[in-house]
N, C-alpha and C positions, 0 to 999 in steps of 0.2 A: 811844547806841551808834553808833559809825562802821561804814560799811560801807568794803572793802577792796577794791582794784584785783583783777582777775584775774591772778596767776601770769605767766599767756601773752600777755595784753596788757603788763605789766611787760617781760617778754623780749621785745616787739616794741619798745616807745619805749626800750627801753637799745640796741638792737640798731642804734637810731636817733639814738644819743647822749643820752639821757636821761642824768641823773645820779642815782642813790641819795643821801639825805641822812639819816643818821643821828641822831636828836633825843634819844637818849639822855644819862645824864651819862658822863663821862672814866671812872669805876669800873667804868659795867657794859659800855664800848666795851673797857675792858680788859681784860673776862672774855670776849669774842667778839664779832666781827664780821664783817660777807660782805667779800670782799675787791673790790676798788672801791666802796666807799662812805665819802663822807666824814664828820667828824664835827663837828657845830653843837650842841650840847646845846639844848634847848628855851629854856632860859632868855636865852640868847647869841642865838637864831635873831636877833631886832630887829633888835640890835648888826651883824650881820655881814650885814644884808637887801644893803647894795650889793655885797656881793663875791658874790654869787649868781647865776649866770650865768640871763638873762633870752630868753635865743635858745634853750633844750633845757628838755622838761620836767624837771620834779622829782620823784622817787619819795621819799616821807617814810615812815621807818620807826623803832620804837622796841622796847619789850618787850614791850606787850599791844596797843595801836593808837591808844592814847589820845593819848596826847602828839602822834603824829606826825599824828592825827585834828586836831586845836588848830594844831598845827604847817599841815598844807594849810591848815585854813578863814582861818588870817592870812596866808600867802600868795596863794590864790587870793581874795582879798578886797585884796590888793595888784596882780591882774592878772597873776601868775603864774604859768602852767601847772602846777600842782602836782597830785598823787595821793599819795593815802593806800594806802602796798601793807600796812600794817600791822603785823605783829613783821615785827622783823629776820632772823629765820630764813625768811621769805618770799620776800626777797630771789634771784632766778634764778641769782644765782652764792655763794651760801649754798654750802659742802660741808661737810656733817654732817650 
C-alpha cells in the first residue's frame, strides 16, 4: 500500500511550481483529467525520464495510487523530488 501526499501540502509545492504528472494510459486521461497536469503513461515514464523538469517537484498521480506509487519510488530512487498525491481526482485543481 502507498501512502499519499496531504491535499494542502499538494497545493502548497504547486503553488510553488510543482508540476502534476499524470501516469495513467492515453484512454483513461481521455475520460478525465485535472487540468494542468501532464500526461506520461507509466510505461513511457523511463522513455521520457530527461524531459522532466529536475528544478520543481513532482506530484504523480493515477486512478487508485498504485502506478503513480511505482511511478515516485523510480523517480525518487533516480533523485527526484517526487510525491505520490495519489488518484487523479486528488489533484487541488481537480473540478468535479
Amino acid at each position: 500500500m502507498f501512502s499519499f501526499l496531504d491535499p494542502e501540502e499538494a497545493r502548497r509545492l504547486m503553488a510553488a511550481g510543482a508540476i502534476v504528472v499524470d501516469v495513467r494510459t492515453q484512454e483513461e486521461w481521455d475520460e478525465g483529467h485535472a487540468a494542468n497536469s501532464i500526461l506520461i503513461p507509466l510505461h513511457e515514464l523511463a522513455d521520457h525520464f530527461a524531459e522532466l523538469p529536475q528544478d520543481v517537484p513532482l506530484l504523480l498521480v493515477c486512478r487508485s495510487g498504485a502506478r503513480s506509487g511505482q511511478a515516485t519510488a523510480y523517480l525518487q530512487n533516480k533523485g527526484v523530488n517526487a510525491h505520490n498525491l495519489g488518484p487523479w481526482q486528488r489533484n487541488p485543481d481537480h473540478q468535479g
